[in-house]
N, C-alpha and C positions, 0 to 999 in steps of 0.2 A: 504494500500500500504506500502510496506518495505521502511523503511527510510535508511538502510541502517547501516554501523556501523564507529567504530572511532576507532584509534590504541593511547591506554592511558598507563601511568605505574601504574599498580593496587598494591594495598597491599594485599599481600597474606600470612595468620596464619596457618600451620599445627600444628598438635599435636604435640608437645615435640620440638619443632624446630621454631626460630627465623624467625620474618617477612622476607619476600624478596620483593623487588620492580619487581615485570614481566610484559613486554608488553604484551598487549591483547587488543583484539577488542572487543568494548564495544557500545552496542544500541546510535545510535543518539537520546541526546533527542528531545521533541516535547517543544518550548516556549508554556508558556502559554497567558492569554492576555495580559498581561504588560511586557512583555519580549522578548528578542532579544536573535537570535541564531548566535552565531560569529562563525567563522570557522578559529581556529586560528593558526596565524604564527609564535610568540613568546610566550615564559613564562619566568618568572623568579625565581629567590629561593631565597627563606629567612629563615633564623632562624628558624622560626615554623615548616616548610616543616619538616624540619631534626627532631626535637623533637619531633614532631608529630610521624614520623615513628618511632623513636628509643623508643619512650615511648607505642608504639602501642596503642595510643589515639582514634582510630577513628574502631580500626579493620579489621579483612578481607572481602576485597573488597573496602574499603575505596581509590577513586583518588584524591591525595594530590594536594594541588599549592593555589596558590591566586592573581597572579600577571598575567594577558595576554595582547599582542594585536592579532588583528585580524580584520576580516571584515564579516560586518554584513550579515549573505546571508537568513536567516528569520526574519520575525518580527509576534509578538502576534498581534491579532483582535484588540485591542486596541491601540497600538504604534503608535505614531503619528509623536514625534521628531527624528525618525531616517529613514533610508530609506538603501534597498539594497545597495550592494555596500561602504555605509559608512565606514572608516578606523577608530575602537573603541581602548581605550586604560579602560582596568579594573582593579581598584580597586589597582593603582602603587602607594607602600609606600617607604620609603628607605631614610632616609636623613631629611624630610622635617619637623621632628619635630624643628632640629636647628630655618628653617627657620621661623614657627608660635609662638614657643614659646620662645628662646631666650635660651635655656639651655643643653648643648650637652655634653656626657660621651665620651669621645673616647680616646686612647690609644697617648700618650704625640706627638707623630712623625705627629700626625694629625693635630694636635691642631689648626695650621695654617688655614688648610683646613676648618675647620667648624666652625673656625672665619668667613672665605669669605662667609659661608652661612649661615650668622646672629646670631650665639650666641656668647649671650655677657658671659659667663662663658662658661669652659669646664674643666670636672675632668677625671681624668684616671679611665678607669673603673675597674682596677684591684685593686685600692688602699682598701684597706679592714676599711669596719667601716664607721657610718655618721661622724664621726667628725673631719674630713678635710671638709667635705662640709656644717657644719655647721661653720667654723671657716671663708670659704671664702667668706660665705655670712652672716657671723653677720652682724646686724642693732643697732643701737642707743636702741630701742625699744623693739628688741626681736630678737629671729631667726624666721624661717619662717614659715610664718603663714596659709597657705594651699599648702598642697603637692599632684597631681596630678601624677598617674603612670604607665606605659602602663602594669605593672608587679603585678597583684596583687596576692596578699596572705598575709600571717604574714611575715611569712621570709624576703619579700623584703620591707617591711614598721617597722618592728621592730628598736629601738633604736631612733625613729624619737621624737623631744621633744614633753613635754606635753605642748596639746593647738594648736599643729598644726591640722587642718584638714583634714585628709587623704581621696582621693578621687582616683577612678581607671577608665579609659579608653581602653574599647579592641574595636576592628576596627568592630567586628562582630554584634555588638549591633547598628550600623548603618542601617543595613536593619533590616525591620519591620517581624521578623523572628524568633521565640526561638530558639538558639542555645550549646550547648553541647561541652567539650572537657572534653571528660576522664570522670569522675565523678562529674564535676563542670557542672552547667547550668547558662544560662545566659536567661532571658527572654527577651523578643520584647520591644524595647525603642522607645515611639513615639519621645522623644525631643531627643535622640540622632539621628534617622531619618531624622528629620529637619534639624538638626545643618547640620551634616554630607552633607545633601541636599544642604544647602548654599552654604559650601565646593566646592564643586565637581560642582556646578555653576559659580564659580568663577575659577576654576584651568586652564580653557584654556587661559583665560586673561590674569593671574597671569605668565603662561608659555612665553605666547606669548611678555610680557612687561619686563621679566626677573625676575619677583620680588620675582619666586618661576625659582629656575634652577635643573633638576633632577639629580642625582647622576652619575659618572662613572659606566661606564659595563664591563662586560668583556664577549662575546661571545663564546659560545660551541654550536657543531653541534651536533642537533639529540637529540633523547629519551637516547641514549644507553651512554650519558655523564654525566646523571644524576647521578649517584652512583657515579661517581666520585667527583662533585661536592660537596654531601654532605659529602663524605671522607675531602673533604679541610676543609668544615664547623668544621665539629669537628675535625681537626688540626690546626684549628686556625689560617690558614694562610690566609683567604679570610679577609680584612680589608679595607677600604676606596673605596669600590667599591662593585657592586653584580654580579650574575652570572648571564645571561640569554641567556635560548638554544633557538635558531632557528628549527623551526619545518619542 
C-alpha cells in the first residue's frame, strides 16, 4: 500500500552549478521496530544546517535539519513508551551547554544573558587566540587541565597548553549509528549512547522545574523562509536566539 509522500527542502548538485535548496515530495518513511514516525509541525536551524549546505557535506538529495517537534502518528513493532497522538520534541540543542557545563562564548552585549543560564565565565567569541582564556582562568596550579569541545579538529584545539587533555563531543555519536560529515566519520558510541540516554531522561524534569530553560525563538512561516534564514546565519545577524519555521 502507498504511504504516500512528504513536501521537504532537498539538496540538489548539478554539474558546474552551486547546490540549491528545492521543495519536493519525498516517500514517507516506514519506522522500523524501535522507532516512531512524527508528523511534524516545527523545525528549527542551527549553525550546521547552513554549513552543511554551503560546504555540500552530505550531497545531492541530502534533507538537512536536526531540531523538530511534532506528533507521533506511527510507532515500530516494538515501541512501547510512546503512543499515537503523543506531542514529541527531537533532538532540541541551543543554549544549554551554559547550563550543564558552566562555560559560554558569546559576543560581550550577551554576556548578561548567559550569566542567567548558569555560566560562570563567558568570552567573546570573536576575541582571537587562547590566551585571554587562559589568563581568565589561571589557577595557582596550572591552566586547564582537560578541555572538552563540541569543534573538533586541529584548528580549533591548537595553541591549547601542554598537558591539557583534549577531548571532543559531537551530538551524533549519541545514537548507536556510524555517522559521516564530508570526509570525516564518526563510529557508533555505546557510552556516548548511554550518557546521552541519561540526558534526555532527565530533560523533561529538568524543563518542567526550571533548572534547564530553553533558548529565545524567533518564528518564520513555511519551507519557502528557509533560505532566508540561512542568508541571516551567514550575516551574522541571528544572535541570542534561533530560528524556527512553523510547518
Amino acid at each position: 500500500m502507498a504511504r504516500g509522500s512528504n513536501t521537504a527542502l532537498v539538496v540538489r548538485v548539478a554539474d558546474g552549478e552551486s547546490q540549491k535548496l528545492c521543495k519536493e515530495d519525498i516517500p514517507i518513511p516506514c519506522p522500523t521496530a524501535n522507532q516512531v514516525l512524527v508528523k511534524i509541525s516545527h523545525v528549527a536551524q542551527n549553525p550546521t544546517d547552513v554549513q552543511s549546505f554551503d560546504r555540500n557535506a552530505f550531497g545531492d538529495g541530502a534533507v538537512l535539519g536536526c531540531d523538530f517537534v511534532g506528533e507521533v502518528v506511527e510507532l515500530g513493532s516494538h515501541v512501547t513508551r510512546f503512543a499515537r497522538g503523543d506531542l514529541v520534541a527531537g533532538l532540541i540543542w541551543g543554549g544549554l551547554r551554559y547550563q550543564l557545563a558552566g562555560l559560554g562564548r558569546q559576543l560581550p552585549r550577551h554576556a548578561d544573558l548567559v550569566r542567567s543560564y548558569g555560566a560562570k565565565h563567558v568570552f567573546d567569541y570573536n576575541d582571537q587566540g587562547p590566551h585571554l582564556v587562559q589568563h581568565r582562568l589561571a589557577r595557582p596550579h596550572g591552566g586547564v587541565g582537560n578541555l572538552c569541545t563540541v569543534r573538533p579538529g586541529k584548528a580549533n584545539t591548537k595553541g591549547v597548553a601542554a598537558g591539557t587533555h583534549v577531548t571532543n563531543v559531537l551530538v551524533w555519536t549519541a545514537f548507536l549509528k556510524d555517522h559521516s560529515y564530508g570526509e570525516f566519520k564518526w563510529p557508533a558510541s555505546k557510552d556516548d549512547h548511554e550518557l546521552a540516554s541519561e540526558l534526555f531522561e532527565n530533560l523533561p524534569s529538568w524543563l518542567e522545574e526550571g533548572t534547564i530553560r530553553p533558548n529565545s525563538a524567533k518564528l518564520r512561516l513555511g519551507l519557502d523562509a528557509v533560505s532566508e534564514g540561512f542568508q541571516e546565519y551567514r550575516d551574522g545577524k541571528i544572535s541570542a536566539y534561533k530560528l524556527v519555521y512553523e510547518l
